[in-house]
C-alpha positions, -999 to 999 in steps of 0.1 A, spaced: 20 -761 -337 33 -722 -348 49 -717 -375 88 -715 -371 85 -739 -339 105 -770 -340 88 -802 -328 109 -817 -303 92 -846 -295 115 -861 -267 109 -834 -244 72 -833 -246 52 -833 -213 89 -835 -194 86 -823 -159 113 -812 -141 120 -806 -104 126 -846 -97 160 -835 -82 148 -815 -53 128 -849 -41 158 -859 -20 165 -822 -4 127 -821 5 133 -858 22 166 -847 44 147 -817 54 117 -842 65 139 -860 86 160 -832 101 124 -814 111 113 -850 125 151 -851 150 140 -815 157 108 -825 168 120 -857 189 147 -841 204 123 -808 215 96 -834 232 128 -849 251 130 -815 268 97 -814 274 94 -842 288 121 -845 311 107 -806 324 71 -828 335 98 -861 349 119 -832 373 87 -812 380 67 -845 391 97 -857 413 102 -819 429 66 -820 440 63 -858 452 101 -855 469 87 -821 490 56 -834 498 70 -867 511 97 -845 530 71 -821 546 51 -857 559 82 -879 568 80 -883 607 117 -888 609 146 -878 585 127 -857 560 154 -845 540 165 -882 531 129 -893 526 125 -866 502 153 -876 477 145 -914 480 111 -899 469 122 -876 442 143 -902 429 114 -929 429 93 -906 411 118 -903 386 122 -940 381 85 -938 375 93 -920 343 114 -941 333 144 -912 342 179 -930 359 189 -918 394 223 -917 378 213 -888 353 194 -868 378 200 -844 412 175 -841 438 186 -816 462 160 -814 495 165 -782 517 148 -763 544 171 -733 552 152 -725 584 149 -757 594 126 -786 604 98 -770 622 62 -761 621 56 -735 592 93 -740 579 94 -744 540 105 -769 523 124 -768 488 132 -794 465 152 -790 433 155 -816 408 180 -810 375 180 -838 347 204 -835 316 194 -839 288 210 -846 252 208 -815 232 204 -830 197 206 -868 197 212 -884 163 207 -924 159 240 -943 159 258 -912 173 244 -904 201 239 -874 221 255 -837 211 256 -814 238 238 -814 272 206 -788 281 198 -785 318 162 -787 330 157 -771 363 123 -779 384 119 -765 419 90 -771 444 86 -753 478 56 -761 504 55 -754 542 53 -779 568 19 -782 584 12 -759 617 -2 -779 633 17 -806 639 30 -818 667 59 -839 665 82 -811 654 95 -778 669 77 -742 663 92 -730 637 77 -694 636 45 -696 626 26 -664 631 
């Protein structure tokens, strides 16, 4: 010990910090709801892209009332994810019509809670968008020519 230096035994090998324990912990679990919340975007982006793709390629095969075959489709494939029918809109077009070489487009929007907090429940809503487009097959003959070239 130096000369001069009281000996204050108590305090010997004290370390301190012990209080930011608990701020480090809420900061675990608010990055941890981040993180949950982010993969519930994600993956209701790969759930409305699945069901654009299955719902227009089911429309651009359907023999007979493609446009209703496609959302029955879309919305199966949805179910398949484990998504509600409720929660989501499949919207089946073909703006130039049903014919040969005519494109299909499908557009599937899910909502999804922006931050959802246990015993809460979801704060806000964020949109996630998926379109698919493909053409119907030239040559096929049960429907009309639709201008192929």
């Amino acid at each position: 010990m130096r000369p001069g230096a009281s000996a204050k035994l108590g305090e010997r090998a004290a370390l301190g910090g012990g209080e930011v324990l608990p701020l480090a912990f809420l900061l675990l679990v608010v990055a941890i709801l981040v993180i949950t919340n982010a993969w519930a975007v994600v993956d209701a982006r790969l759930a409305a892209s699945a069901a654009s793709r299955e719902s227009t390629r089911a429309a651009v095969e359907a023999p007979t009332d493609p446009i209703g075959v496609g959302e029955r489709a879309g919305r199966e494939a949805l179910a398949a994810f484990g998504r509600g029918a409720a929660e989501a809109i499949v919207e089946v077009a073909a703006p130039r019509g049903l014919g040969r070489c005519a494109p299909v487009v499908t557009t599937v929007t899910l909502l999804v809670p922006a931050f959802s907090l246990p015993w809460v429940g979801g704060i806000g809503e964020v949109s996630v968008t998926a379109r698919h487009h493909e053409l119907i097959d030239p040559y096929r003959n049960d429907v009309p020519d639709g201008g192929c070239a």
